[in-house]
KOLMAR-658580 format. One record per residue (C-alpha): residue in one letter; residue number from 1; x, z, y; chain. Coordinates in nm, 4 decimals. Example, Ala and Ser with C-alpha at 12.3 -4.5 7.8 and 13.67 -1.06 7.14 Angstrom:
BEGIN
NODE  r    k        c1        c3        c2  c
NODE  a    1    1.2300    0.7800   -0.4500  A
NODE  s    2    1.3670    0.7140   -0.1060  A
END
This chain:
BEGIN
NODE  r    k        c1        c3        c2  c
NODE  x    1   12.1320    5.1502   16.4298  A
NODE  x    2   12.3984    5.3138   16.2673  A
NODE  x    3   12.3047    5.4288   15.9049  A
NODE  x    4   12.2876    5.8031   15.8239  A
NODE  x    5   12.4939    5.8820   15.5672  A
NODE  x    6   12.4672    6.2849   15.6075  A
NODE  x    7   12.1074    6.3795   15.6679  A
NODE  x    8   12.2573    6.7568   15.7118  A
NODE  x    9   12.5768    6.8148   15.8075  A
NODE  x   10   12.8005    7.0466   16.0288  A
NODE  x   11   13.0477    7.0029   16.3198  A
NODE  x   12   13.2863    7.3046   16.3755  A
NODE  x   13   13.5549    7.3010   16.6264  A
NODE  x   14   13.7941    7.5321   16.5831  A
NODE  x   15   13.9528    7.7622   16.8329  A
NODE  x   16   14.2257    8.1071   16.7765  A
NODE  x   17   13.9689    8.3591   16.8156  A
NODE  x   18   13.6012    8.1767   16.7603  A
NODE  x   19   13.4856    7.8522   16.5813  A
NODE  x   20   13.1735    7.7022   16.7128  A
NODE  x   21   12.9503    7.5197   16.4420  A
NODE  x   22   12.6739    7.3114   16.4796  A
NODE  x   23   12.4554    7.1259   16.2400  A
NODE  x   24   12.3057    6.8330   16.2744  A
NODE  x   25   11.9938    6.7558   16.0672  A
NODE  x   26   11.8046    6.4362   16.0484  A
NODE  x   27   11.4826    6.3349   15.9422  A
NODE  x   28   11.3169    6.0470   15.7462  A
NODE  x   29   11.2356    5.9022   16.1042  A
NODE  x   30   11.5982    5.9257   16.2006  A
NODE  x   31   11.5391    6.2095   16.4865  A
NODE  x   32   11.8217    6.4620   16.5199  A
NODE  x   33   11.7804    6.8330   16.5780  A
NODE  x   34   12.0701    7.0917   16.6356  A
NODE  x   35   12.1467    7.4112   16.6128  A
NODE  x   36   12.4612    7.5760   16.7288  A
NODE  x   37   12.6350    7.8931   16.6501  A
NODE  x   38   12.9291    8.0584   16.7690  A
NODE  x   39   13.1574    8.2957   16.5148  A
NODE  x   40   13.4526    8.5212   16.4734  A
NODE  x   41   13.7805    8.3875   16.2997  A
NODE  x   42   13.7775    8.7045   16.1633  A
NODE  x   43   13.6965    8.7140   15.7734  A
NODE  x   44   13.3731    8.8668   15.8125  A
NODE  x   45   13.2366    8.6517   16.1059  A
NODE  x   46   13.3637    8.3041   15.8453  A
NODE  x   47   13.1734    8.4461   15.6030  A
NODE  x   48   12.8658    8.5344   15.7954  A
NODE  x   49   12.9222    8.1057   15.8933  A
NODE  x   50   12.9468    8.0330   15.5374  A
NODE  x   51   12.5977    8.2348   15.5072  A
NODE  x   52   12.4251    8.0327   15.7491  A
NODE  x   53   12.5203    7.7271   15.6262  A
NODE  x   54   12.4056    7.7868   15.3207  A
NODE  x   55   12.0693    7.9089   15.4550  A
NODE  x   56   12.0667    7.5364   15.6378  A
NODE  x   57   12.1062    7.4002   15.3175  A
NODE  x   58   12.4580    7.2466   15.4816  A
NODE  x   59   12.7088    7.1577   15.2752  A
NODE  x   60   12.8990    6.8531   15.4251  A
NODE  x   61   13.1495    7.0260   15.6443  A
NODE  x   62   13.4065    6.8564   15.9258  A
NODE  x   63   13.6195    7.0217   16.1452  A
NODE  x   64   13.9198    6.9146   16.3372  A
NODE  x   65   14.2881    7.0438   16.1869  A
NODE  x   66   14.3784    7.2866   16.5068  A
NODE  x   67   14.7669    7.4179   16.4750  A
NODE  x   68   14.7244    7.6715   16.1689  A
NODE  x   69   14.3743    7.7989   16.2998  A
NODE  x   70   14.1706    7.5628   16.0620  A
NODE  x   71   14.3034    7.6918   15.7633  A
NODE  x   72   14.1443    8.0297   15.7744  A
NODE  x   73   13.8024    7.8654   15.7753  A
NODE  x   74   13.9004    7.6364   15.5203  A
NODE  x   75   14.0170    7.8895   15.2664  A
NODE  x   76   13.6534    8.0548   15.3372  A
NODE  x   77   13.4057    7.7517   15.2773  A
NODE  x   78   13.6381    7.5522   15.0028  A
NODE  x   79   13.4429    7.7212   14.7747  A
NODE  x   80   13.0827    7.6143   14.8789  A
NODE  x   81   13.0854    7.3456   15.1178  A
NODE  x   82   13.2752    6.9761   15.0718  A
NODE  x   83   13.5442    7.0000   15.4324  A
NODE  x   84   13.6559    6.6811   15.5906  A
NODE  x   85   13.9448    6.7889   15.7765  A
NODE  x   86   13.9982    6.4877   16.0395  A
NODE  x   87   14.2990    6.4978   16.2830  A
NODE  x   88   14.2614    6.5775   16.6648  A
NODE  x   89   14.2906    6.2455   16.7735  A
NODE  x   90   13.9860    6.0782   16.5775  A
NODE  x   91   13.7740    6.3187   16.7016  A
NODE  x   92   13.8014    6.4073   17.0585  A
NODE  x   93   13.5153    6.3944   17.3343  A
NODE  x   94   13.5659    6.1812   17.6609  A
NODE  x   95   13.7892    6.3893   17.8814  A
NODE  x   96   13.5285    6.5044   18.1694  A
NODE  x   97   13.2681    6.6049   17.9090  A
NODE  x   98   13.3993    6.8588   17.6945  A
NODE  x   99   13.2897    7.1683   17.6375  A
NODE  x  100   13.2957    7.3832   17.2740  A
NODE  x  101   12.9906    7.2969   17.2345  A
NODE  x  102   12.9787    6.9707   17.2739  A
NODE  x  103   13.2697    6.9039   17.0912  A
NODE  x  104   13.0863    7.0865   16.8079  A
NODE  x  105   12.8064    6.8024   16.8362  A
NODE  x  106   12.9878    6.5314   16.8979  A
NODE  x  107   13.2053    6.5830   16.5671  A
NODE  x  108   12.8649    6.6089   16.3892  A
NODE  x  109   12.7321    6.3437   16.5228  A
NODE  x  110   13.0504    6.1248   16.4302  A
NODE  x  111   13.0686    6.2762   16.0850  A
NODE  x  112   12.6909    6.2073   16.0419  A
NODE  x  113   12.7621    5.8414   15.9966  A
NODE  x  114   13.0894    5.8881   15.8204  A
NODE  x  115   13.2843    5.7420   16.1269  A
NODE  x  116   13.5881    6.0223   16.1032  A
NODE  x  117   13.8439    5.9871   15.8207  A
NODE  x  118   13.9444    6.2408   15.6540  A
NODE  x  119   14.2733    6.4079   15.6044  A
NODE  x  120   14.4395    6.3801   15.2446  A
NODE  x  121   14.4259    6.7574   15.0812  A
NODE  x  122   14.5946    6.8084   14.7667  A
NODE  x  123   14.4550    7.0912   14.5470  A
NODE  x  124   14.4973    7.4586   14.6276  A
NODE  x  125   14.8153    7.5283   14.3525  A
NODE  x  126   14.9804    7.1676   14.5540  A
NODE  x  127   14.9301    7.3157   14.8955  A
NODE  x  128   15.1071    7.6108   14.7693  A
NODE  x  129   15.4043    7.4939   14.6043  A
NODE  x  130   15.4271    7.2538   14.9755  A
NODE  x  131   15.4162    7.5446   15.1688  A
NODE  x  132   15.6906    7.6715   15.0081  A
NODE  x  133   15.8876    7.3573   14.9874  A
NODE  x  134   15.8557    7.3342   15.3670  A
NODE  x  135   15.9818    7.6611   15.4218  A
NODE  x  136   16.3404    7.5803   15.1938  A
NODE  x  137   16.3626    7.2797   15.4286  A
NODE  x  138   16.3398    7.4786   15.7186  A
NODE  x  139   16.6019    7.7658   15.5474  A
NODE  x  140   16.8397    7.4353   15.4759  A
NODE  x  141   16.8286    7.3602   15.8416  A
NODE  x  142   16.9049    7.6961   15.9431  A
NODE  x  143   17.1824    7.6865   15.6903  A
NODE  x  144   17.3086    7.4120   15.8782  A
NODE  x  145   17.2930    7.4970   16.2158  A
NODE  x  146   17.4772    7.8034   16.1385  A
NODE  x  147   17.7553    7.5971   16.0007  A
NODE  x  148   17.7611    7.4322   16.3150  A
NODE  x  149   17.8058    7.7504   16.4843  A
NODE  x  150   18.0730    7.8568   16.2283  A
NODE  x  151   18.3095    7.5483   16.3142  A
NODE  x  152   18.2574    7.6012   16.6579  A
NODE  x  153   18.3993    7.9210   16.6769  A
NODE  x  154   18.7044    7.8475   16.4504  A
NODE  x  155   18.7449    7.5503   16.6679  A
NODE  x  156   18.7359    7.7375   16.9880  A
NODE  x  157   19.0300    7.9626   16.8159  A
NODE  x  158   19.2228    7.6927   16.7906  A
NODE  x  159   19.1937    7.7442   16.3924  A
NODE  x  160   19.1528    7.3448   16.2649  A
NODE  x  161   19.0625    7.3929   15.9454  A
NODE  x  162   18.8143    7.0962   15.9186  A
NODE  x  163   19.0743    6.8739   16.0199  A
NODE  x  164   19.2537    6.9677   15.6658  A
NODE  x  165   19.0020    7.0742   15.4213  A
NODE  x  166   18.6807    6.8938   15.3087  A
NODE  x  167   18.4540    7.1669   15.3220  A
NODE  x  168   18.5239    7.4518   15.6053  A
NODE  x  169   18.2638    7.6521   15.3825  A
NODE  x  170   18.4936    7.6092   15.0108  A
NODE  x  171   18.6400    7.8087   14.8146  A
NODE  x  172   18.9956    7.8590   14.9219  A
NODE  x  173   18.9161    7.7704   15.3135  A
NODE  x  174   18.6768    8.0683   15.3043  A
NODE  x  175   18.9288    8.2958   15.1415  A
NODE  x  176   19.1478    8.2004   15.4538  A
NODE  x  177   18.9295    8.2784   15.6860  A
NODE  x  178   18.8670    8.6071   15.5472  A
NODE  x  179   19.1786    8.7077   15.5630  A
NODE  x  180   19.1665    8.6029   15.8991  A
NODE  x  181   18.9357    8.8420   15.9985  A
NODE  x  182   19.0628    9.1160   15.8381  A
NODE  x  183   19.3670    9.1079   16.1062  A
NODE  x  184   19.2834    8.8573   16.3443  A
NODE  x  185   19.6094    8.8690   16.5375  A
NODE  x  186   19.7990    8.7963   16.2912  A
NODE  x  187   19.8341    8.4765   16.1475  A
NODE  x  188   20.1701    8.4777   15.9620  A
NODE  x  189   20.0587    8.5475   15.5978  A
NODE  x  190   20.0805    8.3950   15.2193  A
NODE  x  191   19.8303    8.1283   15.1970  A
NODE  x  192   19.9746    7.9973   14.8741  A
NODE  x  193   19.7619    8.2801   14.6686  A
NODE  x  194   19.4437    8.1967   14.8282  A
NODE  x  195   19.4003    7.8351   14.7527  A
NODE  x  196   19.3343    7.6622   14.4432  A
NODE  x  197   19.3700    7.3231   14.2978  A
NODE  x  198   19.4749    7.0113   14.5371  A
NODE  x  199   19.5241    7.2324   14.8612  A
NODE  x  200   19.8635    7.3217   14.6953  A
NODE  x  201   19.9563    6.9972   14.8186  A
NODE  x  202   19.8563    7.0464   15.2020  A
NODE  x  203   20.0514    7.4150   15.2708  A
NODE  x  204   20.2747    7.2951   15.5602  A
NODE  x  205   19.9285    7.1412   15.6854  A
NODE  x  206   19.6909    7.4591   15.6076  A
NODE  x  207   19.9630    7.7027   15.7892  A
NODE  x  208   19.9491    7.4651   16.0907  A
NODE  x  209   19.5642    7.4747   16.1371  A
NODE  x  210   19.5390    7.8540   16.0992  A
NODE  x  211   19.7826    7.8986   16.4361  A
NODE  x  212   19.5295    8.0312   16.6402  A
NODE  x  213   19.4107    8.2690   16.8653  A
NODE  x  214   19.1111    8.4528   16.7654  A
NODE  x  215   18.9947    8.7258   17.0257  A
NODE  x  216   18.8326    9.0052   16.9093  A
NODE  x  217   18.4642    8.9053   17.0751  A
NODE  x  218   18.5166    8.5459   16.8652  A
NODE  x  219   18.5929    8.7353   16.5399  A
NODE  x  220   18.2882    8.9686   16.5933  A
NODE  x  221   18.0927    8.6376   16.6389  A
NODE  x  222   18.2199    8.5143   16.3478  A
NODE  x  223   18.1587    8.7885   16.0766  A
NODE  x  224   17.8191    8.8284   16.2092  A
NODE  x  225   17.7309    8.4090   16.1616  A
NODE  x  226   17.9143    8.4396   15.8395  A
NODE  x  227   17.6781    8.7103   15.7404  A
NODE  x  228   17.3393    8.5490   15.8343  A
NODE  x  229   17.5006    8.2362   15.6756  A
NODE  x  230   17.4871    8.4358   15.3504  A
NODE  x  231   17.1731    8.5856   15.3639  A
NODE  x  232   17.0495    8.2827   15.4503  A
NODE  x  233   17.1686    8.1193   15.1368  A
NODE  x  234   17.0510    8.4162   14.9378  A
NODE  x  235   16.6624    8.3866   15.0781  A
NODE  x  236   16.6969    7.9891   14.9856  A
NODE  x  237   16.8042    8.1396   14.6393  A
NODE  x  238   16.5471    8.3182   14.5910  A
NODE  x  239   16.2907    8.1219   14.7270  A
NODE  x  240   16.3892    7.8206   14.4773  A
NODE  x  241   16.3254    8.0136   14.1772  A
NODE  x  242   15.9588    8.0529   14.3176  A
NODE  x  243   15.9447    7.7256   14.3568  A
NODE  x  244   16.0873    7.6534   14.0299  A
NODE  x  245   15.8353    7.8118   13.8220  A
NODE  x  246   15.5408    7.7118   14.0333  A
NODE  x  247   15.6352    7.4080   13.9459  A
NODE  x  248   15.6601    7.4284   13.5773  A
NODE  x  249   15.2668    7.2797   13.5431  A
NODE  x  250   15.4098    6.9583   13.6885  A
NODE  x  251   15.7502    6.8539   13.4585  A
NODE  x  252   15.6591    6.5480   13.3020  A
NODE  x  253   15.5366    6.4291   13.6802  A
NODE  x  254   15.8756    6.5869   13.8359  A
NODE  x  255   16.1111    6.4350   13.5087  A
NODE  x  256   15.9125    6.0929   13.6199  A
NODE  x  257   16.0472    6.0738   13.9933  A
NODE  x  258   16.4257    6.1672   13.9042  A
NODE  x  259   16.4353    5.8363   13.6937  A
NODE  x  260   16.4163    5.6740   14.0801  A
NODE  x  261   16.7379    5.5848   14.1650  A
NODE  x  262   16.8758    5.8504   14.4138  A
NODE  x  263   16.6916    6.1164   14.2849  A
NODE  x  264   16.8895    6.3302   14.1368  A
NODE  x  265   16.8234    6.6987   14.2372  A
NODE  x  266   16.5309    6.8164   14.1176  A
NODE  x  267   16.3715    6.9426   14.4348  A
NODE  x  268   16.3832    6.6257   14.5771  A
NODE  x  269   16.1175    6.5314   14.3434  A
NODE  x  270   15.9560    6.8107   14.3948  A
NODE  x  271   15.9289    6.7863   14.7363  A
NODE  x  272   15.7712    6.4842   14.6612  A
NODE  x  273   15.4860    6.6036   14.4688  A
NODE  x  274   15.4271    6.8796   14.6939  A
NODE  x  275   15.3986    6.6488   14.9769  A
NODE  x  276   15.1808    6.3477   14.7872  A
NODE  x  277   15.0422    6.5609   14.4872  A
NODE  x  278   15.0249    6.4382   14.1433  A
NODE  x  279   14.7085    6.2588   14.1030  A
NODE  x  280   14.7313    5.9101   14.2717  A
NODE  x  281   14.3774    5.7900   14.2216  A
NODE  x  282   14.3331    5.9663   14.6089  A
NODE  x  283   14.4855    5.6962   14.7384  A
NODE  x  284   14.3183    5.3406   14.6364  A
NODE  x  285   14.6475    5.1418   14.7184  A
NODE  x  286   15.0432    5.1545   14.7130  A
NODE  x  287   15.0073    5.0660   15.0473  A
NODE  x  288   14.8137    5.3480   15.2061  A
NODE  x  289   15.0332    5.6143   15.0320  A
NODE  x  290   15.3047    5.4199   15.2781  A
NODE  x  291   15.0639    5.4417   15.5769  A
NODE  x  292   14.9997    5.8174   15.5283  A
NODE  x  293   15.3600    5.8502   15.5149  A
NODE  x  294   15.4330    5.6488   15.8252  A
NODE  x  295   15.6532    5.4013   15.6951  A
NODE  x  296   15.4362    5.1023   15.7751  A
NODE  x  297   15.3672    4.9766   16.1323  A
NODE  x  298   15.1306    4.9909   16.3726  A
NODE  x  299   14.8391    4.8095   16.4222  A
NODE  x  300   14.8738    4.7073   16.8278  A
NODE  x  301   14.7389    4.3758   16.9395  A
NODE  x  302   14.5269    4.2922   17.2315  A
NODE  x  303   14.4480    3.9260   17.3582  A
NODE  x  304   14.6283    3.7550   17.0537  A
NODE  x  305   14.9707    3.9434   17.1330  A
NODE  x  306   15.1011    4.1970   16.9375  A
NODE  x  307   15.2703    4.4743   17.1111  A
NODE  x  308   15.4735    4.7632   16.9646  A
NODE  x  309   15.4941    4.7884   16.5915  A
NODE  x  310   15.7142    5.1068   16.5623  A
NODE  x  311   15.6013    5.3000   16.2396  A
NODE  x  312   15.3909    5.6361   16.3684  A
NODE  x  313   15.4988    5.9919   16.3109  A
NODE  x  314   15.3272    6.0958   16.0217  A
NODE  x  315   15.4769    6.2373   15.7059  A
NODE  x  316   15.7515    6.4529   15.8937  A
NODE  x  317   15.8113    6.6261   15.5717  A
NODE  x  318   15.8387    6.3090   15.3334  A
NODE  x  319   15.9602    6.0256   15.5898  A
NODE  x  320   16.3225    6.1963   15.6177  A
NODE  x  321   16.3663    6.2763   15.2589  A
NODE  x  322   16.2475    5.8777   15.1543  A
NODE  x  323   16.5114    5.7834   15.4244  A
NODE  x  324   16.7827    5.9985   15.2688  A
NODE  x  325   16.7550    5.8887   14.9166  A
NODE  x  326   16.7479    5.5279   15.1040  A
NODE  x  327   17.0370    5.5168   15.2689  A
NODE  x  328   17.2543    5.6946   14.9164  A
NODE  x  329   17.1101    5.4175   14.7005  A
NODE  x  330   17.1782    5.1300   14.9807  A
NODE  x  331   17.5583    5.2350   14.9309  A
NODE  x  332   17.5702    5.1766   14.5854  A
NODE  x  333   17.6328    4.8924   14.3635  A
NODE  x  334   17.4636    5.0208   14.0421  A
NODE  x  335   17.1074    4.9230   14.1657  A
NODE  x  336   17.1430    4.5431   14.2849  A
NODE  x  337   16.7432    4.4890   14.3156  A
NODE  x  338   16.7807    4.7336   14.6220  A
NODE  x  339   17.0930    4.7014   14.7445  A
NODE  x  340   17.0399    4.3499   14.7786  A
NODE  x  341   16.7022    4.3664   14.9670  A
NODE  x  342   16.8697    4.5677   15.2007  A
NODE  x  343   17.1530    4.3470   15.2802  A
NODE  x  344   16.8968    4.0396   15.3140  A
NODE  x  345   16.6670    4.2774   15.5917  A
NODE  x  346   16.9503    4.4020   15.7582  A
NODE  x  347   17.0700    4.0708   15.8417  A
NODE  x  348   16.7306    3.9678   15.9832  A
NODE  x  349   16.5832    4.3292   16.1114  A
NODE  x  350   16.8941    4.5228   16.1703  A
NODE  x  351   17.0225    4.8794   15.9918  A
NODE  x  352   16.7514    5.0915   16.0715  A
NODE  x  353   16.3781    4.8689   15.9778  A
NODE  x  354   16.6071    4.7790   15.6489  A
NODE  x  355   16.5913    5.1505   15.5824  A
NODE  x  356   16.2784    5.1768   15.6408  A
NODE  x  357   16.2269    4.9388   15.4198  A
NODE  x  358   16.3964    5.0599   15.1438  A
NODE  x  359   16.2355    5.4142   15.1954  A
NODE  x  360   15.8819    5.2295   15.1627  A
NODE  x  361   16.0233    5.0561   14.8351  A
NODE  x  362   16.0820    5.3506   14.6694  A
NODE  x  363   15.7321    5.5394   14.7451  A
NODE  x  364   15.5677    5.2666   14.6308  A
NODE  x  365   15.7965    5.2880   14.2963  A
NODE  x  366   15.6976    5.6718   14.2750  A
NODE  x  367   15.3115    5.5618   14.3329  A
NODE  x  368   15.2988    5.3337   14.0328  A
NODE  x  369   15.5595    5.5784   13.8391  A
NODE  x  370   15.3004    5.8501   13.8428  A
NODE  x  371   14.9871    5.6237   13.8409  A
NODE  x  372   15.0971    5.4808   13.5008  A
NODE  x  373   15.3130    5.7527   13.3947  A
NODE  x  374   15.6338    5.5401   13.3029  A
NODE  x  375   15.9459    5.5489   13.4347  A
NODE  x  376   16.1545    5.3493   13.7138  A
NODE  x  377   16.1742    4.9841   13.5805  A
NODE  x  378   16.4598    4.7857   13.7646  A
NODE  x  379   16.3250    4.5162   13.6179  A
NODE  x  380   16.0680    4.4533   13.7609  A
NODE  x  381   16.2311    4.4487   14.0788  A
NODE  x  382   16.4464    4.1981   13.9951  A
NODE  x  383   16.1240    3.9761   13.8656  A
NODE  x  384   15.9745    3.9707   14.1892  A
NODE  x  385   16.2747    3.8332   14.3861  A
NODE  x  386   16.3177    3.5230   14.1276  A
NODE  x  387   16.1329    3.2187   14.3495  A
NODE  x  388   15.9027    2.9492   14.1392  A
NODE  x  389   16.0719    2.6622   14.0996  A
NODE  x  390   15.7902    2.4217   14.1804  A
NODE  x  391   15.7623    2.5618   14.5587  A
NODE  x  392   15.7180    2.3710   14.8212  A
NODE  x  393   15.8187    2.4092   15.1881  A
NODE  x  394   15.8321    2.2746   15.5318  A
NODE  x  395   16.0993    2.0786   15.7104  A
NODE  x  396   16.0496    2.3766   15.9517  A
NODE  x  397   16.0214    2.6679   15.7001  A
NODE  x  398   16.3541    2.5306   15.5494  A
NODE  x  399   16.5317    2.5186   15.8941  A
NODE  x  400   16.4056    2.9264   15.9961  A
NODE  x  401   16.5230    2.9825   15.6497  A
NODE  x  402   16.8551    2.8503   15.7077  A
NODE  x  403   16.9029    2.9982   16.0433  A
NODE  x  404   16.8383    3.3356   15.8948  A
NODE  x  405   17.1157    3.3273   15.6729  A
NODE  x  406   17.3774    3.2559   15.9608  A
NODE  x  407   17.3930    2.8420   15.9595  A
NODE  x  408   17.3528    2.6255   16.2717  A
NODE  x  409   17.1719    2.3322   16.3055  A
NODE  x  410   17.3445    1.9883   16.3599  A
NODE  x  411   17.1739    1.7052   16.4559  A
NODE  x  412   17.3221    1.3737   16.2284  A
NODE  x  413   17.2354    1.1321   16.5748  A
END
């Protein structure tokens, strides 16, 4: 038999409108009774649920993470009950026998012998300052896709401004394209006043890519996306001074990660801690920070073959920001120890599982960065990639080796 681990616990599965809970409680003979209970998701029904636990003496808690509906109930019965929050997946019932109820039971009766594994939940000040980190990515986007929009309709006007400037969104191209506006018909005007510094260079070239033909309904469109595009950048303004002084408690974590190479802005790093926290003793290993993150692959093998290996979907926050700093480092020359792993896994695994690579090279430098509180060592990097020089290897070994690195095989008969 399976050994109890939680002689009273509680199974809640989580819906919009209603949670259903029920607790499982076992005796010194190992017999199970239940008892089920439906509630509100209003505050007052969660706290009538965080009553009757507590008159069940139950304070082991799982639940399944559902959407954004969990977190209500969480924020009620942090206080008094320890929550395992376990993802959807590990926990669902056999498709033909599901009802709220049983699901209810069945999670209990899982979590009972500590077969669901928990979700990793920073503390409440962490899941804060995330939330709001989150929300700047998703302004940034927004930010960009209205750019997008922007070029678009200064494209459609024949105005080819990108195809001169650097930035469509600078200085001096913006002070064009107000002017535009202002008269959009005509197009024969001064630029010289309304650039600055190299553009002086590129007149004859500027006045060509402002010979358009803006119609009044593509004007319109464009003072209203250069609006948002301005708001926009005035929310993310405002947001990151929030986010700035939430962030104060964690300096000497945040001044840690920006010794990485390729972090340089400061809320890359803390996007990092808002996504992984500060305290690594949560996770027992370098390597299953990397799993939560979802840079390492899959386990899939059935009969002695292994199928797909592709790395799964988790960390859609951290993942893309890991691969960005990856790919700006890979380009250049000042960190060898990195650079030079990539160049050896791209020949082997190709551009992309090089990256991936790389990205899971650096989280594990910000895992032992904030585990021993020191800062990025290239050294010893550069350490690990020096071979003994009393190892020994294989006729065949030395002929994959080889083949690796580009050289054919000739046979000396």
């Amino acid at each position: 038999m399976l050994k109890i681990v939680y002689p009273i616990c509680c199974g809640i599965d989580v819906h919009k409108t209603f949670v259903v809970a029920c607790i499982a409680s076992t005796n010194n003979k190992g017999v199970t009774t239940y008892k089920r209970h439906r509630f509100s998701t209003f505050t007052q029904g969660l706290k009538k649920l965080s009553q009757w636990l507590l008159e069940n003496s139950c304070t082991d808690v799982c639940m399944e993470s559902t959407g954004k509906y969990w977190i209500p109930v969480f924020n009620v019965l942090e206080e008094t009950c320890d929550i395992t929050l376990a993802h959807p997946k590990y926990v669902k019932a056999i498709r033909g026998k599901k009802t709220d109820k049983k699901d209810a039971k069945w999670i209990a009766d899982l979590f009972k012998h500590d077969l669901v594994a928990g979700s990793f939940m920073p503390p409440l000040p962490i899941r804060e300052l995330r939330d709001l980190m989150r929300y700047r990515f998703k302004l940034t986007n927004f930010q960009s896709s209205e750019k997008n929009r922007f070029q678009n309709c200064l494209t459609v006007s024949n105005i080819q401004l990108g195809s001169v400037v650097t930035d469509t969104f600078g200085k001096s191209s913006m002070n064009i394209i107000e002017k535009l506006l202002e008269n959009p018909q005509n197009t024969n005007f001064d630029i010289e006043p309304l650039i600055h510094g190299s553009l002086h260079k590129k007149i004859d070239d500027l006045k060509l890519a402002i010979d358009g033909f803006i119609t009044p309904e593509q004007a319109n469109k464009l003072k209203i996306i250069k609006k948002h595009y301005e708001e926009l950048a005035s929310c993310k303004s405002n947001l990151e001074k929030v986010i700035l002084s939430l962030s104060m408690p964690y300096s000497e974590e945040i001044d840690l990660i920006l010794t990485v190479p390729s972090f340089k802005n400061i809320f890359s790093a803390i996007a990092v801690i808002s996504e992984i926290g500060f305290d690594m003793d949560v996770f027992p290993t370098a390597k299953h920070l990397c799993s939560w993150a979802g840079l390492t692959p899959q386990n899939n093998e059935s009969a002695g073959k292994k199928k797909s290996v592709r790395i799964s979907k988790a960390g859609c926050y951290i993942k893309p920001l890991l691969v960005q700093c990856a790919t700006a480092v890979v380009k250049s020359e000042k960190h060898p120890e990195i650079r030079n792993r990539y160049l050896n896994l791209k020949k082997r695994r190709g551009h992309k599982r090089a990256i991936i690579a790389i990205a899971r090279m650096l989280l594990t430098a910000i895992y032992h960065i904030l585990k021993k509180k020191e800062p990025y060592n290239a050294e010893l990097y550069k350490k690990s990639d020096i071979l003994p020089v009393n190892r020994e290897i294989t006729v065949e070994q030395a002929i994959l080796i080889a083949q690796r690195h580009g050289y054919s095989i000739k046979n000396n008969a």
